[in-house]
C-alpha positions as CSV (number, residue, x, y, z in Angstrom):
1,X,-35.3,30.6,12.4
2,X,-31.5,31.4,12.4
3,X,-28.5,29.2,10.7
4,X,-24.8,29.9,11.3
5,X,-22.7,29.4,8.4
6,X,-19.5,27.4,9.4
7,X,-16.8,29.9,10.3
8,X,-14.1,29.4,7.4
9,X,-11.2,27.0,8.0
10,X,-7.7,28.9,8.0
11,X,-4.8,28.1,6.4
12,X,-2.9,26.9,9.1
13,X,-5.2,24.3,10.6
14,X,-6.3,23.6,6.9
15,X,-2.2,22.2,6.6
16,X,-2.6,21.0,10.2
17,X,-5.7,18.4,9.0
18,X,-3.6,17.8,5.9
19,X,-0.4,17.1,7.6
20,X,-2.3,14.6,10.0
21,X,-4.6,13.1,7.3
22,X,-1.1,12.3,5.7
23,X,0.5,11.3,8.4
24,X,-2.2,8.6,9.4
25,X,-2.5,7.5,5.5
26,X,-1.6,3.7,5.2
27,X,1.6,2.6,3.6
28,X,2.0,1.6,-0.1
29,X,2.0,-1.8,-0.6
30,X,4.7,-3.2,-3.0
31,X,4.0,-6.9,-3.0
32,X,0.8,-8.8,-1.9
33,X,0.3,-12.5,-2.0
34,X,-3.4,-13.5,-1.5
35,X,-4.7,-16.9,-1.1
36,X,-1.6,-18.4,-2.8
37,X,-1.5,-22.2,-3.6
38,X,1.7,-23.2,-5.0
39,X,4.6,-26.2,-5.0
40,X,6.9,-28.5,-7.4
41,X,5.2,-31.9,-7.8
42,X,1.3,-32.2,-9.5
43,X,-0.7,-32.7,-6.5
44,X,1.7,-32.0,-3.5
45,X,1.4,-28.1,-2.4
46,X,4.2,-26.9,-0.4
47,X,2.3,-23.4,-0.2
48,X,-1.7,-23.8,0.8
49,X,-3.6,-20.2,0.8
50,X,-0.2,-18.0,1.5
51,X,-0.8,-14.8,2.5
52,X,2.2,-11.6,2.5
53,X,1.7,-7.9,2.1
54,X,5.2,-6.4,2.0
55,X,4.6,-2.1,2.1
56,X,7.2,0.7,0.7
57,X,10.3,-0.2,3.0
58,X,9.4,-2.8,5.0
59,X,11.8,-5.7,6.0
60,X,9.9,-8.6,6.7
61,X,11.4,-11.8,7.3
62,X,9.5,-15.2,6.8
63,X,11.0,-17.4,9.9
64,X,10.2,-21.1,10.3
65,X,12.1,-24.8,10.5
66,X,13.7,-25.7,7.2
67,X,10.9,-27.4,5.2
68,X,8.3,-25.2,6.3
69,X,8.0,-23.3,3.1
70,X,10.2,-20.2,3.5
71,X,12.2,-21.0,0.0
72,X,9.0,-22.0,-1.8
73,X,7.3,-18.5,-1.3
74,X,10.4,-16.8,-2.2
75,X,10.3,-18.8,-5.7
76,X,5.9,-18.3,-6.1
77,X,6.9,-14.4,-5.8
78,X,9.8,-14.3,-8.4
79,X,7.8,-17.3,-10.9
80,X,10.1,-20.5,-9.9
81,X,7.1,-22.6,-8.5
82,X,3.8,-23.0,-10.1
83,X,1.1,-21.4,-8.9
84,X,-2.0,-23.3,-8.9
85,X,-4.3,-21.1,-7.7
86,X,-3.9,-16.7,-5.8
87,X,-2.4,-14.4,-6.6
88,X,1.1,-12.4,-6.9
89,X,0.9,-8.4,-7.3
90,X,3.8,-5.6,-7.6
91,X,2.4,-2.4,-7.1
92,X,-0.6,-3.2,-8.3
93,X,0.1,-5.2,-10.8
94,X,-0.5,-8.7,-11.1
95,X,2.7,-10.5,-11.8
96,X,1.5,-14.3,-11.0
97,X,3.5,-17.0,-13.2
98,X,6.3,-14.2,-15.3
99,X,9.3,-15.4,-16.0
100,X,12.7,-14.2,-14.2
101,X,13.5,-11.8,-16.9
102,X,10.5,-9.8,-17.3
103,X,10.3,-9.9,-13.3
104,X,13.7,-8.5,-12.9
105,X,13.3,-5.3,-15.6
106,X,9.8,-5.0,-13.5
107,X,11.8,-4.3,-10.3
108,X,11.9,-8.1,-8.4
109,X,15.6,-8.8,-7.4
110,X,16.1,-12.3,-6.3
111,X,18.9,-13.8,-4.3
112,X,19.1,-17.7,-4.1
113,X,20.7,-19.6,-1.2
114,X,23.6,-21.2,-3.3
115,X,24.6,-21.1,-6.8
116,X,23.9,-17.3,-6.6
117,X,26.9,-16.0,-8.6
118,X,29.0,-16.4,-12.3
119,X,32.5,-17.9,-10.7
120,X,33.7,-17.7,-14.1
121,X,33.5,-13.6,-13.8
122,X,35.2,-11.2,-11.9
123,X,33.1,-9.4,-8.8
124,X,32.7,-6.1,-11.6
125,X,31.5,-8.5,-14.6
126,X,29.0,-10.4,-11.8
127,X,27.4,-6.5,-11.8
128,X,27.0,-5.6,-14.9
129,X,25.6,-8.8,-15.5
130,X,23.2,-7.7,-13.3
131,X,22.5,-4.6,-15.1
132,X,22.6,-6.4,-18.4
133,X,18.6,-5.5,-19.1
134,X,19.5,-2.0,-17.9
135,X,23.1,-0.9,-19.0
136,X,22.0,3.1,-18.9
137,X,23.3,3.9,-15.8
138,X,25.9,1.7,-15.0
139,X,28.8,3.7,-13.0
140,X,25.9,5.0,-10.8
141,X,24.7,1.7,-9.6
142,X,28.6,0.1,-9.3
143,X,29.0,3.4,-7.1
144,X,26.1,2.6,-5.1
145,X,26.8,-1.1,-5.0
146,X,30.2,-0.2,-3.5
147,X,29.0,2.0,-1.1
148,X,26.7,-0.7,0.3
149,X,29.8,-3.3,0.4
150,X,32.8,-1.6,-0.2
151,X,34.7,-4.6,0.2
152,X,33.4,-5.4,-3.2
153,X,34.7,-2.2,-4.5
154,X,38.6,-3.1,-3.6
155,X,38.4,-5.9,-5.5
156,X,36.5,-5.5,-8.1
157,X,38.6,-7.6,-11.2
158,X,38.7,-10.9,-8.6
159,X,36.9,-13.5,-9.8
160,X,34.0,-14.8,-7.5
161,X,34.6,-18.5,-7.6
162,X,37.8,-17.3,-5.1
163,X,35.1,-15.7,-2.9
164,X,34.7,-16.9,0.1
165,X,31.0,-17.9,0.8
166,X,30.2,-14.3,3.2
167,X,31.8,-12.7,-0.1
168,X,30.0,-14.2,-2.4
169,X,26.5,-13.5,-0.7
170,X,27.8,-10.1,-0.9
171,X,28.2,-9.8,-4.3
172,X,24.7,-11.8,-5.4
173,X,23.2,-9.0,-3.5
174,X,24.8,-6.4,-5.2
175,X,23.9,-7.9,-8.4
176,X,20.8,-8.1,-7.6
177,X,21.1,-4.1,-6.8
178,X,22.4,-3.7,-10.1
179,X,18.5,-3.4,-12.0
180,X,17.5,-0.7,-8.9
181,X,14.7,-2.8,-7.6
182,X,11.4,-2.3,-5.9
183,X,11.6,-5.4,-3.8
184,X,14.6,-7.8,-2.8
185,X,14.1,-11.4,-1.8
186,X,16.7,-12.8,-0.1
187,X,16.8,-16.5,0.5
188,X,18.7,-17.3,3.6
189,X,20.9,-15.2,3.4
190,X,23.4,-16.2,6.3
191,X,23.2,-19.7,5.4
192,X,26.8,-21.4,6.0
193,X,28.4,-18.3,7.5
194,X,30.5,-18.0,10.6
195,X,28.7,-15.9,13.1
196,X,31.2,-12.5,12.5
197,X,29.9,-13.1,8.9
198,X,26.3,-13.9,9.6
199,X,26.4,-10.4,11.6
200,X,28.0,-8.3,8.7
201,X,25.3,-10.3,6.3
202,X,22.4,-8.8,8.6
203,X,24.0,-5.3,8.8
204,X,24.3,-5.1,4.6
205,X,20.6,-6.4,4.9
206,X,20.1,-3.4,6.9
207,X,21.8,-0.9,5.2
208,X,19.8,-1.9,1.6
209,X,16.2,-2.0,3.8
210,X,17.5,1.8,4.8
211,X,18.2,2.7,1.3
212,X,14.8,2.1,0.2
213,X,14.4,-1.1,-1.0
214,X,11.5,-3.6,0.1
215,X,13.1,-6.5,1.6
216,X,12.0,-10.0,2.1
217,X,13.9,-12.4,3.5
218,X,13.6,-16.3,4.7
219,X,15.3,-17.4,7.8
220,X,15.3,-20.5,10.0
221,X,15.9,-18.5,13.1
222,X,15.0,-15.3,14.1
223,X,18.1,-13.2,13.9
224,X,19.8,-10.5,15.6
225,X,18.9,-7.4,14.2
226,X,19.7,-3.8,15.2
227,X,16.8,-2.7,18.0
228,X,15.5,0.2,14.7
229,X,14.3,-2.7,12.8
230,X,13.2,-5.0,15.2
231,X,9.7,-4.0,15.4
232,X,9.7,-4.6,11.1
233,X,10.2,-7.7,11.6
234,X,7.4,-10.0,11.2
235,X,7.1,-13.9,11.5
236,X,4.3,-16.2,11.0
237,X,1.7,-16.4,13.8
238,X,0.3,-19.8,14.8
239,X,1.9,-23.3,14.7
240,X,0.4,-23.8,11.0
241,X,2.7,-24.7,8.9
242,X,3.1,-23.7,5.3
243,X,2.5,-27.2,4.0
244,X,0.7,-30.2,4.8
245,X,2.5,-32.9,3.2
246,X,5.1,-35.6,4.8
247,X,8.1,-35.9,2.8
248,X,9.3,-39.8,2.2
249,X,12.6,-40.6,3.5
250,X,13.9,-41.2,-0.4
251,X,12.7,-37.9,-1.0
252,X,15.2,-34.8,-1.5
253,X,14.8,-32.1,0.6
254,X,14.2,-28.2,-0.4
255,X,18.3,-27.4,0.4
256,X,19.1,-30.2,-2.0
257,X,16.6,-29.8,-4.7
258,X,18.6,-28.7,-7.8
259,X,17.6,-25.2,-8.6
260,X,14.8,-24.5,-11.6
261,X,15.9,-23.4,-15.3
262,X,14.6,-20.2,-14.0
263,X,17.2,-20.0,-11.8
264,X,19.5,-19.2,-14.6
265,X,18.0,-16.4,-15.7
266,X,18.1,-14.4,-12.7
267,X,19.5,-11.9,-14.5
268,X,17.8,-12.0,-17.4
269,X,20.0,-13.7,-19.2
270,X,20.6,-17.7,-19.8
271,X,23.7,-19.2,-18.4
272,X,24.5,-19.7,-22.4
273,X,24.4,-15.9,-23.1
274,X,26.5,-15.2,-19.6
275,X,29.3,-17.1,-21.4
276,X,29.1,-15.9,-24.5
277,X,28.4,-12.4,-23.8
278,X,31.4,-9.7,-24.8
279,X,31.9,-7.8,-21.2
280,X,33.5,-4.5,-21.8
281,X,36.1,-3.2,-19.6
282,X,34.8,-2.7,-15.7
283,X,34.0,1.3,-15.0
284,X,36.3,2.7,-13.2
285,X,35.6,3.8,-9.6
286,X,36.4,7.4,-8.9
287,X,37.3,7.7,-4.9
288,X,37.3,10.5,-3.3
């Protein structure tokens, strides 16, 4: 009785299997919500058995009615809501229930709806407050930053309370940029905006997604997106809704909810210590 020994693989197709084992490999995942139960009041969940995966450069946008939840999933990621029961992992790592500051030097960048910058501080102190964990560095994320928005970069010693609200969005996001994150959440991020403005919001949206960065993003609406990232963009299936509760007429609605303490340590940093911080001169911005 005879046996054949395999005829050895060569290099070539050995690269070739390689090349296409790689190719077909699934996508690291940065952020995974499983089975998460979360929301404000004891009893009332605004979140029942969430479910997200978000992999390595994905833009995924969580679309639905105001109400729905969008907001409230945004928060469970970046530990603003209590969450009852699931879980909340960044690369592997369960991150369910830390606080802002640890979850911004982990690589979580969070952009509110409103009250999202200092007004008190000029566009270049609203960065570095963002890298105020970080400070190694600096001149290389303000270049990057500016090359992102480099509206921001003309003006960088204005203060942001003369912002107009496109502008200010603008620079929340770059602050958020500051700490080089894994993931950015971005809580309606057009909200208020003209059109023109809500267009340009999109395309910076774009341009960070490009760059790298995870982002996730609630909208109300689907928007207009170039056609390159159209297929990334994912919305909820089904007509189940994210919550089960009716709200009461005397009760305040998610826009008008007074952000969390958290909140003010989106930074890292209490609203106390932004005031009291010593801000050293802005770095200067060499243009070619």
């Amino acid at each position: 009785m005879s046996s054949s020994a395999p005829a050895p693989q060569s290099a070539s197709s050995a690269s070739a299997s390689m090349s296409a084992s790689t190719a077909t490999a699934p996508a690291e995942n940065v952020v995974v919500l499983d089975d998460v139960v979360a929301g404000y009041l004891p009893g009332v969940n605004i979140l029942n058995g969430a479910n997200l995966t978000a992999a390595k450069g994905e833009l995924i946008g969580i679309i639905g009615p105001n109400g729905a939840g969008k907001s409230t999933m945004l928060k469970a990621i970046f530990g603003q809501v209590k969450v009852r029961s699931g879980s909340v992992t960044l690369n592997g790592e369960d991150i369910t229930g830390l606080r802002a500051n640890k979850l911004v030097a982990k690589g979580v960048g969070f952009v509110p709806q409103t009250n999202n910058v200092f007004p008190s501080l000029t566009i270049a102190e609203n960065l570095q407050m963002g890298a105020y964990q970080r400070p190694r560095g600096l001149r290389e994320r303000v270049d990057f930053v500016t090359s992102i928005f480099p509206d921001l970069g003309k003006r960088l010693q204005q203060r942001a309370g003369s912002l107009s609200g496109g502008e200010r969005q603008m620079v929340a996001m770059g602050r958020a940029l500051m700490m080089d994150p894994h993931v950015l959440l971005l809580d309606e991020p057009s909200a208020g905006l003209s059109p023109s403005r809500q267009d340009e919001a999109f395309l910076r949206v774009s341009e960070i997604n490009k760059a790298g960065v995870t982002t996730i993003m609630g909208r109300a609406e689907r928007p207009a997106l170039p056609a390159d990232l159209r297929p990334r963009l994912r919305a909820r299936s089904g007509p189940r809704r994210l919550h089960r509760h009716r709200s009461r007429p005397a009760e305040r609605s998610e826009r008008d909810r007074p952000l969390p303490r958290h909140a003010r340590r989106l930074t890292g940093v209490s609203r106390t210590c932004a005031r009291r911080a010593r801000i050293s001169p802005a770095p200067s911005v060499v243009r070619g």
